[in-house]
NUKE-647566 format. One record per residue (C-alpha): residue number from 1; z, y, x. Coordinates in steps of 0.25 Angstrom, whole numbers. Layout:
# NUKE-647566
NUM_Z_Y_X;
...
***
This chain:
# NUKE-647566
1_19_53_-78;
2_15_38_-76;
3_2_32_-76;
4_4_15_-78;
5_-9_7_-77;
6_-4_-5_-81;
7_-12_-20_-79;
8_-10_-34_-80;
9_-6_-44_-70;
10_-20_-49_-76;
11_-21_-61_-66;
12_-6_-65_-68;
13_-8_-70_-82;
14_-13_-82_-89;
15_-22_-80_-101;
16_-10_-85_-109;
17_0_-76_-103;
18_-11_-64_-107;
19_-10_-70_-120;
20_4_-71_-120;
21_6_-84_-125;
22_11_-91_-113;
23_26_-90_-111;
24_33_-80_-103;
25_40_-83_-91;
26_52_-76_-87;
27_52_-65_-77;
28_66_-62_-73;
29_73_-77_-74;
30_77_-81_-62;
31_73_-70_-54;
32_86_-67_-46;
33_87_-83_-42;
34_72_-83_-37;
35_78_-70_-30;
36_89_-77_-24;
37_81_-90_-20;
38_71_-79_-11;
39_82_-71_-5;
40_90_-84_-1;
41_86_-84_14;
42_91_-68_15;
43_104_-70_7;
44_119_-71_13;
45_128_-79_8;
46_136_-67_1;
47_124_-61_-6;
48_119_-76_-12;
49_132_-78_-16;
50_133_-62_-21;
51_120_-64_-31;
52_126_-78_-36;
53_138_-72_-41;
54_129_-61_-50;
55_126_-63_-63;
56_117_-52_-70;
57_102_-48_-67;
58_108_-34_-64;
59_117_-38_-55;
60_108_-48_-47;
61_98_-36_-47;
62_107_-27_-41;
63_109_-38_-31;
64_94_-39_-27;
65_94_-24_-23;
66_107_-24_-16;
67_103_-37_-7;
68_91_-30_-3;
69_98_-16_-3;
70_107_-22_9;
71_94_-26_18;
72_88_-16_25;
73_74_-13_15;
74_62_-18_25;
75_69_-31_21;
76_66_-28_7;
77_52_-23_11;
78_51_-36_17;
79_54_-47_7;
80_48_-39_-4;
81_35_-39_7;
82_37_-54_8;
83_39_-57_-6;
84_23_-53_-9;
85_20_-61_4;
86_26_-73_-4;
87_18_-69_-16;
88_5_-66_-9;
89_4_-79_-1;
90_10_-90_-13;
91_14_-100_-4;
92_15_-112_-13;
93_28_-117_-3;
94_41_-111_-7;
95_44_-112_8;
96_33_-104_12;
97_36_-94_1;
98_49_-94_6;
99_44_-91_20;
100_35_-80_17;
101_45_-74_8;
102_54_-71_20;
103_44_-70_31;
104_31_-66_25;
105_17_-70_29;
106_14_-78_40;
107_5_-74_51;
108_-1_-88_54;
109_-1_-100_42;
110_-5_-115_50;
111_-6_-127_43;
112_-6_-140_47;
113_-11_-152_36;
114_-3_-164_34;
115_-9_-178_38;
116_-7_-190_34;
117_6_-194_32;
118_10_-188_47;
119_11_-172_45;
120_14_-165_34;
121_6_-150_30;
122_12_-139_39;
123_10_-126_38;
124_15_-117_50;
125_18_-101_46;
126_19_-92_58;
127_25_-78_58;
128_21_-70_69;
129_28_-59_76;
130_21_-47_69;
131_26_-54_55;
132_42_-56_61;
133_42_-42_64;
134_36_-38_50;
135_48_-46_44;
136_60_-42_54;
137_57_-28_54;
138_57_-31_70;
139_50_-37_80;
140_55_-52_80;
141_61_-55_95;
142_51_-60_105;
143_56_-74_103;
144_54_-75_87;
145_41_-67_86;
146_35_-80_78;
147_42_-88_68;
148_36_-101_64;
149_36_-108_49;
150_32_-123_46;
151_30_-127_32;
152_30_-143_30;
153_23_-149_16;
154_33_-158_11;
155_25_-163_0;
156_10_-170_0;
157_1_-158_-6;
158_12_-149_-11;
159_12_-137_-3;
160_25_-132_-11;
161_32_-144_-1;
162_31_-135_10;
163_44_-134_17;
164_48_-127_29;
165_48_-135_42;
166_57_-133_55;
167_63_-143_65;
168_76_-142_58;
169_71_-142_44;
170_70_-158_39;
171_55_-154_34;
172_46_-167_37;
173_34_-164_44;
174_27_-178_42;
175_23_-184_28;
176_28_-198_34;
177_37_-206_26;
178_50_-212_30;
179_46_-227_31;
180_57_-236_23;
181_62_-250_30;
182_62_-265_20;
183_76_-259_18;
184_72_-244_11;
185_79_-236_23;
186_71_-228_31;
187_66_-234_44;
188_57_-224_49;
189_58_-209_46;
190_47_-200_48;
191_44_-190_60;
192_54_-179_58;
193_53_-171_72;
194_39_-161_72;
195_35_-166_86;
196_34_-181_82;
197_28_-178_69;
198_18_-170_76;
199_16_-181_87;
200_12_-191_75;
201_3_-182_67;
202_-5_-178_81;
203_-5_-194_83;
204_-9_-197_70;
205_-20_-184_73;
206_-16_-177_61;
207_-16_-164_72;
208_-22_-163_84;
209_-13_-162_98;
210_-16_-146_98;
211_-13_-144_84;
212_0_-154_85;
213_5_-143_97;
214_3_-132_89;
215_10_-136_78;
216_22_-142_86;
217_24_-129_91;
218_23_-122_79;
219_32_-130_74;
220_41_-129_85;
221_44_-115_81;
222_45_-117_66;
223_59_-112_59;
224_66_-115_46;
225_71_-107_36;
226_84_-103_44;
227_79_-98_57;
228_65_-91_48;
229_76_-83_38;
230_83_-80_52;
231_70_-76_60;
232_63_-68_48;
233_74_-58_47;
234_81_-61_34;
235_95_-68_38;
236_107_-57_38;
237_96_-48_34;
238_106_-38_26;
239_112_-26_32;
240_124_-25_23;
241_132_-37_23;
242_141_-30_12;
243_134_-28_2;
244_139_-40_-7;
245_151_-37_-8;
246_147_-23_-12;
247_138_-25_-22;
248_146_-37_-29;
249_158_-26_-31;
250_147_-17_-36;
251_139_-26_-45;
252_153_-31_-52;
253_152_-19_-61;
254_138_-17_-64;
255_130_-24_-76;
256_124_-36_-71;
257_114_-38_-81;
258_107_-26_-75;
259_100_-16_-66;
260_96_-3_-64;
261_94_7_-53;
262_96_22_-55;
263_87_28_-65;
264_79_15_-68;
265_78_12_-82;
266_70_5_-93;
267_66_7_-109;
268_58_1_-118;
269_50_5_-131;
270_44_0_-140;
271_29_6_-144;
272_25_-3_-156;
273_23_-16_-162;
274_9_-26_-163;
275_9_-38_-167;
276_23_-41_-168;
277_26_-36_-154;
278_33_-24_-149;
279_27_-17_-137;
280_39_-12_-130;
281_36_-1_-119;
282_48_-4_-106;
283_49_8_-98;
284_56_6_-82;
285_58_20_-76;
286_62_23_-62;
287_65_34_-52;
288_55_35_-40;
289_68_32_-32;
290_67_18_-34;
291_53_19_-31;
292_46_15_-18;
293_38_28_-11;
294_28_27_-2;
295_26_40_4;
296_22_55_-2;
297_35_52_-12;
298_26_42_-20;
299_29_28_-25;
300_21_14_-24;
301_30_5_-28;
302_30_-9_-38;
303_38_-10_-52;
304_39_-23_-57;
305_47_-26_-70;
306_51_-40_-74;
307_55_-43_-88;
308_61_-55_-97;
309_60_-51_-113;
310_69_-62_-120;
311_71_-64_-135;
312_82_-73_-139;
313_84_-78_-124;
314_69_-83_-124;
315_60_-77_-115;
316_50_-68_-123;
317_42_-61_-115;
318_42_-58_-98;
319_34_-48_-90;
320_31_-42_-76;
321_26_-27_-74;
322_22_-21_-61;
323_21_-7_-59;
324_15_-2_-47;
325_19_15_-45;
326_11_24_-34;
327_13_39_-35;
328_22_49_-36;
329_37_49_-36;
330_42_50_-51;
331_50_43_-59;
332_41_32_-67;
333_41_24_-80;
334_36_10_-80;
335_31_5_-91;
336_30_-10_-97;
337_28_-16_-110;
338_31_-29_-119;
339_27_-33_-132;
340_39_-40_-140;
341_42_-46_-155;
342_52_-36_-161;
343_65_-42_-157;
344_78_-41_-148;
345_75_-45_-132;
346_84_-48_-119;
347_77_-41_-109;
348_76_-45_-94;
349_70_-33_-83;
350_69_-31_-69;
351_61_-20_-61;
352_58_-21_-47;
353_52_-10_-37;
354_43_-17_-26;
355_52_-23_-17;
356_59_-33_-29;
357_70_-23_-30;
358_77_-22_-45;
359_75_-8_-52;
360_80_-13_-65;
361_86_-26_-71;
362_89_-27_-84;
363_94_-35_-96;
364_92_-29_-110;
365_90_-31_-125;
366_77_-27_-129;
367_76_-23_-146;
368_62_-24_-148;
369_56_-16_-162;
370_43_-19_-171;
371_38_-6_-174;
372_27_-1_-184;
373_16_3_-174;
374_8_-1_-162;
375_9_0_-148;
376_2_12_-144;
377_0_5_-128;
378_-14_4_-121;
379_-15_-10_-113;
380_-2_-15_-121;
381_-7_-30_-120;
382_-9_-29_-106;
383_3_-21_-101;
384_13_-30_-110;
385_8_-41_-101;
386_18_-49_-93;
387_12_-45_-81;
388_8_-32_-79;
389_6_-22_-67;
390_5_-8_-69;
391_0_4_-59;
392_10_16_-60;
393_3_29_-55;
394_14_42_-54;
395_9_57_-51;
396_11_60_-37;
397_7_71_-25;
398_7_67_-13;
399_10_80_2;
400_-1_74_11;
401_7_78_25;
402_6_69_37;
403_22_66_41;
404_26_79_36;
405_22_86_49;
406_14_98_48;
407_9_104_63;
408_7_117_58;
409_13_130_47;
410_3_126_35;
411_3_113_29;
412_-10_108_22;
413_-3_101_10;
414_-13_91_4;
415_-7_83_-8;
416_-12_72_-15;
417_-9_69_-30;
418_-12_60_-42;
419_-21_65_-52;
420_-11_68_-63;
421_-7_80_-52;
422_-15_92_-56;
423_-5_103_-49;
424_3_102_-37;
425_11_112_-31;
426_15_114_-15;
427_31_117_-13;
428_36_120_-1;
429_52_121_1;
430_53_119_-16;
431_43_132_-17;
432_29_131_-23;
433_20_136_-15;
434_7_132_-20;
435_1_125_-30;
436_-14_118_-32;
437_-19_115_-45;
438_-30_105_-43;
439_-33_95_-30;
440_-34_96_-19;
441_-19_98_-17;
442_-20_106_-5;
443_-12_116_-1;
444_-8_123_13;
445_7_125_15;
446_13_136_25;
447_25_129_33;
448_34_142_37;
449_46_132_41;
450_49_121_49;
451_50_112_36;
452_46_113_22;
453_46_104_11;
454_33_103_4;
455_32_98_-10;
456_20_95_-19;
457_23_93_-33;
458_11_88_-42;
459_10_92_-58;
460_0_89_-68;
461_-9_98_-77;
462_3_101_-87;
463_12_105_-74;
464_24_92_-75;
465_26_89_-61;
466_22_74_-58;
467_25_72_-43;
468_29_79_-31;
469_29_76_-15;
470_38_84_-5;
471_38_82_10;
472_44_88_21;
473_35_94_30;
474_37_99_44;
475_32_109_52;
476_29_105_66;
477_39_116_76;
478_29_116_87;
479_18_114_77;
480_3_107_80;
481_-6_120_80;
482_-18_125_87;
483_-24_139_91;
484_-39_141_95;
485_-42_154_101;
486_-49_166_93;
487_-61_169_100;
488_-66_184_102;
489_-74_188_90;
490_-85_194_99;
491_-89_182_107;
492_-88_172_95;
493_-102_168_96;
494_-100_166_110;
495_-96_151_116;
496_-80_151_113;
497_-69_144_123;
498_-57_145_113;
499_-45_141_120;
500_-36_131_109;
501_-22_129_109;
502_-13_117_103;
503_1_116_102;
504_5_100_98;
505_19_98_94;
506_28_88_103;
507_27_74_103;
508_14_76_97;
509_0_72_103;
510_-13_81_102;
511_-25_72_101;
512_-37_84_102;
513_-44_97_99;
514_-57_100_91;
515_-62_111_91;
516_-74_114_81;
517_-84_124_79;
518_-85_124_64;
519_-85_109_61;
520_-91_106_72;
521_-83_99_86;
522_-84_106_98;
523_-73_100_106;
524_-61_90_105;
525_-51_91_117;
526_-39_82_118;
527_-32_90_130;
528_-29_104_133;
529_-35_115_135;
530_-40_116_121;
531_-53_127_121;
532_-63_125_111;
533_-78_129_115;
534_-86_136_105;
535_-102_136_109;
536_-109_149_107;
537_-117_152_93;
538_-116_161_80;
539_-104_158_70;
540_-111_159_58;
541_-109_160_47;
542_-94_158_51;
543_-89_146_60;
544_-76_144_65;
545_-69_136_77;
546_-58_127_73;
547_-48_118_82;
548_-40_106_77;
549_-29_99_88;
550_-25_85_84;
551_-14_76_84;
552_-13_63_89;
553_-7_62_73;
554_-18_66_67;
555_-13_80_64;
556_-22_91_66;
557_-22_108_67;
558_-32_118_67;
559_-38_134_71;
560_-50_139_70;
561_-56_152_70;
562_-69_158_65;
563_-80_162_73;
564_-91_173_69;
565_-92_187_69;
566_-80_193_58;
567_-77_179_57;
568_-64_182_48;
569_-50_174_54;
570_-48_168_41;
571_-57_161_30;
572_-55_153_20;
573_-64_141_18;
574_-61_131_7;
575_-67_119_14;
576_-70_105_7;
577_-65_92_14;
578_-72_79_15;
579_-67_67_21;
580_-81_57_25;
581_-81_44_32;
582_-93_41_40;
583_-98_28_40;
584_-111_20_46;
585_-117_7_54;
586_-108_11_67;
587_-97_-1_69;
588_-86_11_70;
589_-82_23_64;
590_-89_38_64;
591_-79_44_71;
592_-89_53_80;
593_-93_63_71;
594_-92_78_70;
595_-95_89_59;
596_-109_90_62;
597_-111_76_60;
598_-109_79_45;
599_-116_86_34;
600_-109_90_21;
601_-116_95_7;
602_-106_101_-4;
603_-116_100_-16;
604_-128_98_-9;
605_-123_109_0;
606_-122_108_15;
607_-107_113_18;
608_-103_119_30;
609_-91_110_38;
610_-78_116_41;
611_-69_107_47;
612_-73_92_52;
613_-62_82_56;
614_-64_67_59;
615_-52_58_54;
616_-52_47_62;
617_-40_50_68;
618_-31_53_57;
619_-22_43_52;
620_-28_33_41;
621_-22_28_29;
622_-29_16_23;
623_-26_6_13;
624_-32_-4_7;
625_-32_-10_-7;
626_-38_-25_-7;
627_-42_-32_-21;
628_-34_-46_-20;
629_-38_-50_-36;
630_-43_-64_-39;
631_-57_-63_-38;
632_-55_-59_-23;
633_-53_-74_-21;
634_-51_-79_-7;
635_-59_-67_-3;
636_-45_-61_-2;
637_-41_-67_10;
638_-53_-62_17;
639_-51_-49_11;
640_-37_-49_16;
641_-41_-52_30;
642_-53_-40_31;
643_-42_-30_27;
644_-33_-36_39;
645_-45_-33_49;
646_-46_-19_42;
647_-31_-15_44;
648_-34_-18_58;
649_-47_-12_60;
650_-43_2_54;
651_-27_4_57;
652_-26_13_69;
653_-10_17_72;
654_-11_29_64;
655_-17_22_51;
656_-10_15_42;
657_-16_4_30;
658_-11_-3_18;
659_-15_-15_10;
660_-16_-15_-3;
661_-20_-27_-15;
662_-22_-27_-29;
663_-26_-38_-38;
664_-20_-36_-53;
665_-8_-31_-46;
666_-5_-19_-33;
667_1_-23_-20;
668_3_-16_-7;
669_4_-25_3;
670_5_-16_14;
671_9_-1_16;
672_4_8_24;
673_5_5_39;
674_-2_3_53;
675_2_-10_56;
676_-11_-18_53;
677_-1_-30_54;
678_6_-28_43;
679_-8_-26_35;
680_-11_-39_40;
681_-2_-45_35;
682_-3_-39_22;
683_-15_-45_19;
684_-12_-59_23;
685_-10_-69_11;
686_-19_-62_0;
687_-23_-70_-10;
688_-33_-66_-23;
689_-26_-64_-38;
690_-27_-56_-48;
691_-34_-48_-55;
692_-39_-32_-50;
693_-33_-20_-51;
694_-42_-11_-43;
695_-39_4_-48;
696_-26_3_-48;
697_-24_-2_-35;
698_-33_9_-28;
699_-25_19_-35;
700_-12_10_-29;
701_-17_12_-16;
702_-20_27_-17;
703_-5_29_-20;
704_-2_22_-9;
705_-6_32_1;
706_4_40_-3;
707_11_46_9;
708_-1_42_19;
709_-10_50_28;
710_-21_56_20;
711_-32_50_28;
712_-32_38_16;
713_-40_27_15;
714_-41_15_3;
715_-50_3_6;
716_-51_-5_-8;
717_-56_-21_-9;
718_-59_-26_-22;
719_-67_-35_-26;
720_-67_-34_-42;
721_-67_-23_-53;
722_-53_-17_-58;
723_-47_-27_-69;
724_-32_-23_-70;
725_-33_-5_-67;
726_-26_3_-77;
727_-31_14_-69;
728_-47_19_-70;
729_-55_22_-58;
730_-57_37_-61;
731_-42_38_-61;
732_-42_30_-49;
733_-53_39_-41;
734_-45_53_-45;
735_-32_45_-38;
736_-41_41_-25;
737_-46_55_-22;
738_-34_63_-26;
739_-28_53_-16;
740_-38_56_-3;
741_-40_43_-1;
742_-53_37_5;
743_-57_24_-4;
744_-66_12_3;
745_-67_2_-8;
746_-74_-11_-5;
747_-79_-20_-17;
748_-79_-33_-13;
749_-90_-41_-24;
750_-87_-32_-33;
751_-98_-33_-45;
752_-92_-24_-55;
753_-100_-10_-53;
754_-89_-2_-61;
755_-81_-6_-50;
756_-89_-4_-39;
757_-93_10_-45;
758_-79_14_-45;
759_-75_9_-30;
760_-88_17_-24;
761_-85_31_-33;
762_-69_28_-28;
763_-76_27_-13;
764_-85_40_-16;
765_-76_47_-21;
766_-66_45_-10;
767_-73_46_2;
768_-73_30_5;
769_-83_22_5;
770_-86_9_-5;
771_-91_-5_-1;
772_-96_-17_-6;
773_-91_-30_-1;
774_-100_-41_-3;
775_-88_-52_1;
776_-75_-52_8;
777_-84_-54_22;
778_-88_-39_19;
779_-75_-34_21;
780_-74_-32_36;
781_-85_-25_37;
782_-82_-15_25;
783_-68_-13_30;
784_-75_-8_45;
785_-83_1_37;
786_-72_7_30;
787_-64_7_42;
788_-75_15_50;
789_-76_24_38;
790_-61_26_38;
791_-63_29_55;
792_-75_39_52;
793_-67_48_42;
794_-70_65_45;
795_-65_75_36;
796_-74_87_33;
797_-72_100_27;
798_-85_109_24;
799_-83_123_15;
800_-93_120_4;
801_-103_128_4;
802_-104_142_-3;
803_-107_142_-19;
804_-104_125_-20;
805_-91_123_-28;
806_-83_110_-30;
807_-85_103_-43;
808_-77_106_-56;
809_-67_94_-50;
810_-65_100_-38;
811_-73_90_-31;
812_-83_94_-22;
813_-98_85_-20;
814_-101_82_-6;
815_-109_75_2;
816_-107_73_18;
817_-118_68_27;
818_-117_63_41;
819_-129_65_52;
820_-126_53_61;
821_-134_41_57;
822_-130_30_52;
823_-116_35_47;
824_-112_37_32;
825_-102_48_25;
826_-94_45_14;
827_-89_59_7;
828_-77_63_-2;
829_-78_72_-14;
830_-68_82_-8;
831_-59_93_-14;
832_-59_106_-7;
833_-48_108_2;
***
């Protein structure tokens, strides 16, 4: 089952085009031309002369997939990455275009104004080292680690006129005119080399002697368009020269009008006619295997499907439809809808994946109806728009196990599921084993062998299974464990010295011991011999030691045993647990706290804490969704440049961050990753459009997670209420906290109190924390905030006190407070382990 929030492209149309008066442009003409005029630089001569010889749209299709198919795919990742670039920054220069196209953003932009008639407008792009290798793939060699661009404006106030500029290139610098003698020749032609240009602009003190050196030597090092393609990596870029050759002898058999892969097909229906106009429904269906996954066997990918509707050879109708997928791994079915006179139609379709890569391409006869009744289609007028984007949502469960690894003979499998998944059921080796019928999905797995497969299939209440996850796991052979001495029953009131032993697998790095009286810290130790000292007093009503070793990873293992007279060697004690983060006036985190430091009531109850652990050395995941709609305005680039400072100030080499934006549309700029570079330059170029699509990009981002540690955090920025959201907020929140993921939403002038409402019970509800941003200058200072809070996380597990039960939805009333002054907690409704 698929759930389709479809919404306008709100910001993309004119109020003609809403009114669908103005006429339609074609989507599909000339698409493989504008095609081949990009991909010029990157093409050999066979290839160019290959896709000449092609007639048919199919065939030309299959050509787009097999050209990229013979390049190694980081090329693909690259161009497509590059493409947005182009998109983001709308140079108004095809040059520069051009340039970003095949290299990206710049890391530095110069300009230098004309004057007079001596110097013409310069602008001077620098690509850094960092940036050559982001391209490459590679390191660039010592001697190339800078490539240098100089664009020239060849035309007085036209900025299109900007041409690329090189020693070699015959590109004017000066503005001067050639002089004519009595007789009409030319008897003085203008300064052509740099250096004397230069040397009459600083005489004439258009630039100054500092500003003439430097940019002399800047362009001293400018390229043309020969040596860029050469030093950016794209000449001779294929891996399989032979490719042609076999794909012409292919291709002479197959139709060229058109394309499909495997299992890929399209339907249409017709649902009913109003005034004079059939809506017809279009249906695309694809197999996940031509889906892109991002981890935990789940989907994020982008659908987009182009179509020309023509009647009698005359352009009726054309349209665009975005679908975005997160989830699960089934098939899907993606929807769009036309509204047609009855009549017969020529039918022009192409679907892409994410990377511009052809799913289907097709030309067909359409026989459109009139039929007796209406259209029985909520939001009809809005999803028959010519552009439209839609959220697709699939059933999924997602194994939470960190690289596969377990260190131990039982695994703790914690599963994460969407909220159509009511039952999910543990297999291990293709056997069921267990099955759990409400959240939390938890369930501990015995590990008898070395490796097992462990599945989690999720169903819904009626039993029809919606989504499975399967992962290896492995047993360590010499696993991570630790032993803590039994004491004597007879002197356990007594002062203990309890001898600890730790057995860490190779290659692995122990990072310390804690041992505990109750939740309580007596001792950490980062070097044997481990012995944990018990002071002397009376465990009552029951008390227990307990041990954890640590990894350098993160990974942690556990004994304990109970102290008290008949103190039994087993209990079970259903604990509750509670992830806080502690904030205050101190300028850095909380990170010095212990269980005594914190007091929890269940109900109004106090409860008695049972295990205390504080997270700031566990790996983080963090991503944040940043509002770039209109009414951000220039604030945009402000915004942009807080997140930048935010990525550096709260990556350490285990964490990892991702940037995501959202206007009327959904756009992941950058995956997950550590390299705070790569963030960077993400975020560079942004530029405020568009209309807001709030809920559904938080429950975008919340998919994205799929696959990541489960220490997850999501910052959101916006600055405006939800316009475009099929999805609701309540369906939004249950999606958040099935999820386990921290929220920290920041509104940013936000006046609509429904909206505010919803982002501070989204916080509350998830254990972050909301904040209110007067302007874009507040930004900094709420991203150390939420960055401390981030660095102050503890995880807490209390046994709830005798006769207080959790409420009818599982969900359990808490309150958490903290001694020290000056520090606040932030609590999460938590589900009983």
């Amino acid at each position: 089952m698929i759930f389709v929030a479809a919404t306008l492209l709100a910001a993309a149309a004119t109020p003609a085009d809403a009114q669908g008066s103005r006429r339609p442009q074609a989507r599909l003409t000339g698409f493989y031309e504008q095609w081949l005029a990009e991909v010029e630089p990157l093409l050999a001569e066979a290839e160019s002369s290959a896709f000449e010889r092609l007639e048919g749209p199919g065939a030309r299709e299959r050509f787009l997939r097999a050209f990229w198919a013979a390049r190694p795919e980081r090329l693909l990742e690259r161009w497509q990455e590059n493409r947005e670039a182009r998109d983001q920054l709308r140079e108004r220069s095809p040059a520069m275009d051009r340039a970003v196209l095949l290299a990206g953003k710049p890391a530095y932009r110069q300009t230098v104004e004309p004057c007079e008639s001596e110097l013409r407008r310069i602008e001077i792009w620098t690509y850094d080292g960092w940036r050559l290798e982001h391209q490459l793939g590679r390191p660039p060699r010592r001697d190339e680690d800078e490539l240098v661009l100089a664009f020239v404006q060849q035309v007085n106030f036209d900025p299109r006129s900007m041409r690329l500029w090189s020693p070699s290139s015959g590109v004017d610098l000066t503005f001067e005119p050639v002089r004519p003698d009595g007789n009409g020749r030319a008897a003085e032609a203008p300064p052509t080399g740099a250096s004397r240009v230069l040397d009459q602009a600083e005489r004439r003190r258009c630039l100054t002697p500092t500003e003439r050196r430097r940019l002399e030597r800047r362009l001293g090092r400018a390229v043309g368009w020969r040596d860029f393609i050469e030093r950016i990596g794209w000449a001779d870029a294929a891996s399989d020269a032979g490719w042609v050759d076999r794909f012409l002898r292919v291709e002479a058999v197959l139709d060229a009008d058109a394309m499909t892969l495997p299992r890929v097909s399209l339907d249409f229906e017709p649902l009913g006619t109003e005034n004079r106009r059939t809506a017809m429904r279009g249906q695309l269906r694809l197999p996940a295997e031509h889906l892109a996954a991002i981890g935990a066997g789940q989907i994020l990918e982008r659908v987009t499907i182009t179509g020309d509707v023509f009647l009698r050879d005359r352009l009726a109708d054309a349209f665009v439809v975005t679908h975005h997928l997160s989830g699960g791994t089934a098939d899907v079915a993606l929807d769009f809808y036309r509204r047609l006179p009855a009549g017969a139609y020529r039918l022009e379709i192409r679907a892409e994946d994410r990377l511009g890569r052809g799913l289907l391409r097709t030309s067909s006869t359409l026989e459109v109806p009139a039929l007796d009744v209406q259209p029985d289609v909520p939001g009809l007028g809005l999803l028959s728009r010519r552009e439209t984007i839609a959220l697709n949502q699939l059933p999924s469960v997602e194994l939470l196990a960190a690289e596969g690894r377990v260190l131990g003979s039982t695994f703790t499998a914690r599963v994460v599921a969407s909220a159509a998944v009511s039952r999910v059921v543990f297999l291990r080796d293709g056997a069921a084993v267990a099955t759990i019928d409400a959240p939390p999905f938890v369930q501990d797995l015995d590990l008898p062998g070395r490796r097992h497969l462990i599945e989690v299939q999720g169903h819904n209440a009626a039993g029809s299974l919606l989504a499975r996850h399967v992962l290896e796991i492995e047993r360590e052979e010499h696993p991570f464990s630790i032993a803590l001495e039994r004491p004597d029953p007879a002197v356990v009131a007594e002062a203990l010295d309890l001898s600890v032993r730790v057995d860490v697998p190779s290659g692995r790095e122990l990072d310390r011991v804690d041992c505990h009286l109750d939740a309580e810290l007596l001792q950490s130790m980062t070097a044997a011999p481990f012995r944990c000292r018990v002071p002397a007093g009376l465990r009552l009503p029951l008390s227990f030691v307990r041990v954890a070793a640590t990894l350098r990873t993160g990974e942690t293992v556990e004994d304990l045993v109970f102290l008290g007279s008949g103190a039994p060697e087993e209990i079970e004690v259903r604990l509750v647990d509670l992830l806080v983060s502690v904030g205050g006036r101190q300028a850095g985190p909380a990170t010095g706290l212990n269980a005594a430091d914190f007091r929890v009531l269940h109900r109004g109850v106090e409860a008695r804490i049972r295990d205390f652990r504080n997270l700031a050395d566990r790996p983080l995941t963090v991503a944040l969704l940043m509002d770039i709609s209109s009414s951000m305005g220039r604030g945009v680039r402000v915004a942009a440049t807080s997140a930048q400072r935010f990525f550096e100030g709260i990556l350490t080499d285990r964490d990892t961050a991702s940037l995501i934006v959202f206007n009327h549309d959904l756009n992941r700029l950058a995956p997950f990753s550590g390299d705070t570079r790569l963030l960077r330059y993400a975020a560079e170029g942004l530029r405020a459009w568009g209309s807001t699509r709030l809920y559904d990009g938080i429950a975008y981002a919340v998919s994205s997670f799929a696959g990541r540690p489960d220490r997850r955090a999501l910052v959101v920025l916006s600055d405006g209420a939800d316009t475009d959201s099929n999805l609701d907020f309540e369906r939004v929140l249950t999606q958040v906290e099935l999820a386990g993921v921290v929220v920290y939403p920041i509104a940013l002038r936000v006046s609509d109190e429904a909206t505010t409402d919803a982002l501070r019970h989204l916080a509350e509800r998830s254990g972050g924390r909301y904040h209110a941003a007067a302007s874009v200058e507040d930004l900094d200072r709420i991203y150390r905030e939420i960055e401390r809070a981030l660095r102050s996380q503890y995880l807490i597990a209390f046994e709830p006190p005798p006769g207080v039960e959790a409420g009818g939805d599982g969900l359990r009333d808490i309150e958490v407070e903290v001694s020290r002054a000056g520090l606040t907690v932030t609590g999460v409704r938590s589900r009983g382990r």
